[in-house]
KEVEXZA-716490 format. One line per 3 residues: number of its first residue (from 1); their letters; for each residue y negated, x, z negated of N, C-alpha, C, O, CB. Coordinates in nm, 3 decimals. Each point is the difference from the previous one (the first is absolute). Glycine has a CB too. Layout:
<recs>
NUM> A> Y/X/Z/Y/X/Z/Y/X/Z/Y/X/Z/Y/X/Z; ...
</recs>
This chain:
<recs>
1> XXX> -12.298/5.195/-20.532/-0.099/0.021/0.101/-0.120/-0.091/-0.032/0.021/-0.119/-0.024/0.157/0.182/0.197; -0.312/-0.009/-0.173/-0.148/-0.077/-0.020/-0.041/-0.034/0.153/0.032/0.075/0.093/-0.127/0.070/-0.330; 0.027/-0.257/0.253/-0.112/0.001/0.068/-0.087/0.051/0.067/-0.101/-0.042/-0.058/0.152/-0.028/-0.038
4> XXX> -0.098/0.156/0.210/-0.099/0.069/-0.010/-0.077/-0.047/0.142/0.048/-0.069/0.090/0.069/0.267/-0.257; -0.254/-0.138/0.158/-0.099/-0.068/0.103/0.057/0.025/0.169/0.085/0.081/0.038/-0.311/-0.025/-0.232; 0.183/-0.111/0.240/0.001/0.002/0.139/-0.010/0.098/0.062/0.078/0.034/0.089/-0.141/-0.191/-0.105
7> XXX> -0.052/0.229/-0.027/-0.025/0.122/0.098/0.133/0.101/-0.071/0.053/0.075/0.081/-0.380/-0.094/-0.025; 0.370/0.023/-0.166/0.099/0.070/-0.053/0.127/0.015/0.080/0.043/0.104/0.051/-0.144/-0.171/-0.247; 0.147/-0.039/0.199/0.107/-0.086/0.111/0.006/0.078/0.132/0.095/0.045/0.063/-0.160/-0.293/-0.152
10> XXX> -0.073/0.249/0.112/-0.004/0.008/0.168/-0.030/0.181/0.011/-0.004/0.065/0.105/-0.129/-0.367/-0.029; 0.118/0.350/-0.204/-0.011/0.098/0.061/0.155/0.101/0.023/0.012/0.093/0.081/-0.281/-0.136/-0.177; 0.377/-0.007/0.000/0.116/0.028/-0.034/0.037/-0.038/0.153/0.029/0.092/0.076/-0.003/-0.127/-0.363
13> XXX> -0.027/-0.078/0.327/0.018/-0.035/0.145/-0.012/0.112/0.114/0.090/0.056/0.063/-0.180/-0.269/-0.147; -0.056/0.229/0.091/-0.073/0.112/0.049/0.094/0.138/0.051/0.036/0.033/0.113/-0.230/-0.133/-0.285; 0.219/0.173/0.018/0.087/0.086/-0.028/0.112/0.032/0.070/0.040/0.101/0.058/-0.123/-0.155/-0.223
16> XXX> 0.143/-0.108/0.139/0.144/0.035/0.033/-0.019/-0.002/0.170/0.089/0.049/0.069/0.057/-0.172/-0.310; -0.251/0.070/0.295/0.014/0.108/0.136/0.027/0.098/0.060/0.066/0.024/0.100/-0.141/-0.097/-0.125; -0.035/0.185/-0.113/0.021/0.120/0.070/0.142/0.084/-0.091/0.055/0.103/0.040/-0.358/-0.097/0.051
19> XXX> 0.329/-0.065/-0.189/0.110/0.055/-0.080/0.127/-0.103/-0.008/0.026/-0.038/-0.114/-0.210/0.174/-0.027; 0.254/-0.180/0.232/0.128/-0.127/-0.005/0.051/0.003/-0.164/0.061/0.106/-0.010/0.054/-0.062/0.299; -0.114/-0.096/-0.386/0.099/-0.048/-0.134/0.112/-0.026/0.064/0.017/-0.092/0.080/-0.172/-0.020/-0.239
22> XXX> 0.237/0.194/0.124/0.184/0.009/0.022/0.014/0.008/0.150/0.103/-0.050/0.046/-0.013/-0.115/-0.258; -0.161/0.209/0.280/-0.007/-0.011/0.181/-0.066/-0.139/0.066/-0.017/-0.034/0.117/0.258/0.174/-0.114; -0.272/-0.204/-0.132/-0.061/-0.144/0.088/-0.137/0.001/-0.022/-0.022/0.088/-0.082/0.217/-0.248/0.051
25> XXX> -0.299/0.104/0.064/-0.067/-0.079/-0.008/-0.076/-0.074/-0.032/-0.069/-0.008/0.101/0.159/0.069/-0.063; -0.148/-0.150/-0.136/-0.022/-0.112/-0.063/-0.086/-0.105/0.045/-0.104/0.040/0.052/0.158/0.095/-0.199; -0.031/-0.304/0.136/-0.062/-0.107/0.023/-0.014/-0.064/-0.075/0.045/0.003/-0.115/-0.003/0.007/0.259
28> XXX> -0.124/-0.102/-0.081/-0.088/-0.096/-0.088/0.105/-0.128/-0.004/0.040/-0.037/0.110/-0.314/0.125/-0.030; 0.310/-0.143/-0.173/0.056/-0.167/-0.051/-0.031/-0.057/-0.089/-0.034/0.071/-0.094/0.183/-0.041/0.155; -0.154/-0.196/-0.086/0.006/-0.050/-0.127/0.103/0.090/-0.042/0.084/0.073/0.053/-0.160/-0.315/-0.027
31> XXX> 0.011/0.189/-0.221/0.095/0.046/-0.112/0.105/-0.137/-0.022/0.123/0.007/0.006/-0.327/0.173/-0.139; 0.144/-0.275/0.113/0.046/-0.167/-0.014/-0.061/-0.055/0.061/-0.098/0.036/0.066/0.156/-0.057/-0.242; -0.005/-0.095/0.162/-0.036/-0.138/0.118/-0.077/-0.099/-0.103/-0.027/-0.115/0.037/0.276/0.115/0.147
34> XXX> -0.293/0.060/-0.352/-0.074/-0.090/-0.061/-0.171/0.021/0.054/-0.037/0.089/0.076/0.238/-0.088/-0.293; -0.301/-0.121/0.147/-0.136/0.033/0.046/-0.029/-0.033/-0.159/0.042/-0.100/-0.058/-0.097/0.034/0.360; -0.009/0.152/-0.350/-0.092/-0.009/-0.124/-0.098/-0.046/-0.018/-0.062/-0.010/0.105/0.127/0.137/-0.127
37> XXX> -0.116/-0.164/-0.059/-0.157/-0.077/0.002/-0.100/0.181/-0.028/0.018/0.092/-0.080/0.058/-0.441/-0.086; -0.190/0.325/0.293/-0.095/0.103/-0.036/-0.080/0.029/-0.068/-0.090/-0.084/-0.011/0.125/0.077/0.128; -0.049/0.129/-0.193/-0.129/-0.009/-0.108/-0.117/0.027/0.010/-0.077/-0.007/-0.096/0.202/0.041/-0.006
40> XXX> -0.154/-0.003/0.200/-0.096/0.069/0.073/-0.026/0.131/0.014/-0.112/0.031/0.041/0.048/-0.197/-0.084; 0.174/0.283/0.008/-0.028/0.117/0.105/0.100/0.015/-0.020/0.075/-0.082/-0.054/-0.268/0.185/0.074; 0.230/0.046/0.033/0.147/0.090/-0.012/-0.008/0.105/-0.121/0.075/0.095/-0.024/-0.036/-0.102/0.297
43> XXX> -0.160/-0.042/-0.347/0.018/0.080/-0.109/0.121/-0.061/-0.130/0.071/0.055/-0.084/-0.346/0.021/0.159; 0.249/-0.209/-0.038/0.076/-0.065/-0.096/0.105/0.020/0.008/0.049/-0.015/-0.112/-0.160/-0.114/0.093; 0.217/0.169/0.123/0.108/0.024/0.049/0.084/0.134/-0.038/0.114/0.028/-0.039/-0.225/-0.173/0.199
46> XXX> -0.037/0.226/-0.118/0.112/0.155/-0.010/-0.003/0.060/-0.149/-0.099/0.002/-0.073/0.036/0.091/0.337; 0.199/-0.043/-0.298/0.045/0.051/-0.087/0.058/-0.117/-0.064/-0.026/-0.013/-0.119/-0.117/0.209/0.120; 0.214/-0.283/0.053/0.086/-0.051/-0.055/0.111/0.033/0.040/0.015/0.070/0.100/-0.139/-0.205/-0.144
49> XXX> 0.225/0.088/-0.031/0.176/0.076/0.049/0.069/-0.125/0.057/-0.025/-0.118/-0.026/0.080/0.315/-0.195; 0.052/-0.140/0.319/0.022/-0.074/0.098/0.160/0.036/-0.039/0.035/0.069/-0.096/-0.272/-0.068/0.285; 0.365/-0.093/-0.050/0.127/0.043/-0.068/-0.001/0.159/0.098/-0.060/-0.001/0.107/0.220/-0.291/-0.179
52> XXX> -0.101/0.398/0.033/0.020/0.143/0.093/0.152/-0.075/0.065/0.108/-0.043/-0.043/-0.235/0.314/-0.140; 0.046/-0.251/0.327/0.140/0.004/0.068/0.060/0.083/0.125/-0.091/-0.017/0.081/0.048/-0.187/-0.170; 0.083/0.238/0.117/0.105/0.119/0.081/-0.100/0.050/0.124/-0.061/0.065/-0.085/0.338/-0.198/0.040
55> XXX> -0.314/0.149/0.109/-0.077/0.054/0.125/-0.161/-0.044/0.016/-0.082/0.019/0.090/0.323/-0.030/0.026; -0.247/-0.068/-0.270/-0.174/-0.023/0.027/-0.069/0.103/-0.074/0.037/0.034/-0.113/-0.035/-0.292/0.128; -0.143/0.331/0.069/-0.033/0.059/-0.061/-0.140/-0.032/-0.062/-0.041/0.077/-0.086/0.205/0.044/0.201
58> XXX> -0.230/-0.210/-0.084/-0.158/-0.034/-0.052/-0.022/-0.161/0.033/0.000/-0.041/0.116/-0.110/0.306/-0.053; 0.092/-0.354/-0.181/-0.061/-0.111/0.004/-0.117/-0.040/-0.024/-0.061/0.057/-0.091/0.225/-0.070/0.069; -0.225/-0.088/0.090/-0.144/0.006/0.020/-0.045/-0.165/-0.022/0.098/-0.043/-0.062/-0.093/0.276/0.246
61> XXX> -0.069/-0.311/-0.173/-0.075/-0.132/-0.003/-0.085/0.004/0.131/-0.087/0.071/0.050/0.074/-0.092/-0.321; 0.077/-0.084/0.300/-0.102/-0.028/0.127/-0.038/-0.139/-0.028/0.073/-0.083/-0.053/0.036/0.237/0.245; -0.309/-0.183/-0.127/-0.052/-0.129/-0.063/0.050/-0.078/0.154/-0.003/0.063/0.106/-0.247/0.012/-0.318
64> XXX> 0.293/-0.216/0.205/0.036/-0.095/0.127/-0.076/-0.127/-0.016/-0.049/-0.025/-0.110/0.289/0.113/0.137; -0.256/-0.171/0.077/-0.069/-0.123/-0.040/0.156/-0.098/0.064/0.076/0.040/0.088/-0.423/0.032/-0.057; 0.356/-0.181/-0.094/0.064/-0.138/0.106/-0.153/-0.112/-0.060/-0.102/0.016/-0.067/0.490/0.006/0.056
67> XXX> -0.319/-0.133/0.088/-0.033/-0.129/-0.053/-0.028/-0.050/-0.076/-0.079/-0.094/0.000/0.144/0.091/0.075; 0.015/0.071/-0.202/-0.029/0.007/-0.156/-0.090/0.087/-0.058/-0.020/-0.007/-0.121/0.220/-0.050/0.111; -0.248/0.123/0.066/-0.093/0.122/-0.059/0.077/0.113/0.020/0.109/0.019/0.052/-0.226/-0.140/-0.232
70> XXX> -0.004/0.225/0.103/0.061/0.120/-0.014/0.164/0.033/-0.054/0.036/-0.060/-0.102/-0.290/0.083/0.074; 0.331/0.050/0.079/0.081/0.079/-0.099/0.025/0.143/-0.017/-0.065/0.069/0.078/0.148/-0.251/-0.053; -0.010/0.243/-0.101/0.091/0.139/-0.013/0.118/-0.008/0.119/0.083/-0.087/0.025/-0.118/0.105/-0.315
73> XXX> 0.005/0.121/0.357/0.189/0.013/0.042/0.009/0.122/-0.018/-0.082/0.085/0.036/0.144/-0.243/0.150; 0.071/0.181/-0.263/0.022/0.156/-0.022/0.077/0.087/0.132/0.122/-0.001/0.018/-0.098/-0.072/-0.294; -0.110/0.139/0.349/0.058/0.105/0.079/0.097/0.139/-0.047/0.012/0.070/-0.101/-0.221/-0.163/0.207
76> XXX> 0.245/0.088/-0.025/0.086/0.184/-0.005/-0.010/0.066/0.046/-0.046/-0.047/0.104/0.160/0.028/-0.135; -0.102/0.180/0.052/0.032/0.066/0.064/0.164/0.038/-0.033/0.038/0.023/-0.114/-0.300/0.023/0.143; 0.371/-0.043/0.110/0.134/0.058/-0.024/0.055/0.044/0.101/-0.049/-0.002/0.113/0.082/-0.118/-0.266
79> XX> 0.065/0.160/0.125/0.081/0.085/0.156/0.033/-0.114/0.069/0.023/-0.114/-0.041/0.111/0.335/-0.048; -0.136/-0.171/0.204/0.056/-0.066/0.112/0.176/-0.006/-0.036/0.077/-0.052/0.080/-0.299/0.149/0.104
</recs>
């Protein structure tokens, strides 16, 4: 599984409104609980490969700030 932009993510989201995947659903979660250092866009991000795992269907980069600066957090979309 790659990377892909945000609006990509969200529109798969979207979808599974009006069409349920396997009768469910889909939401938004972290992928991991790591924070990456940012590079400055989400271009740098997408199309990289990620691990494929069982009920996720689209990963995305989201930009966050703490205390420390900017970082990466990788979002998901997956079944409930």
């Amino acid at each position: 599984m790659h990377i892909v932009s945000k609006r990509d993510a969200n529109k798969i989201l979207t979808d599974s409104l009006f069409s349920p995947i396997n009768g469910k659903t889909l939401s938004i979660g972290k992928f991991d609980s790591g924070k990456y250092k940012w590079h400055g866009s989400q271009k740098h991000y997408i199309g990289k490969k990620v691990t494929d795992l069982c009920g996720i269907h689209a990963v995305y980069v989201e930009r966050r700030t703490d205390s420390d600066g900017p970082y990466a957090q990788l979002m998901c979309i997956h079944e409930d």
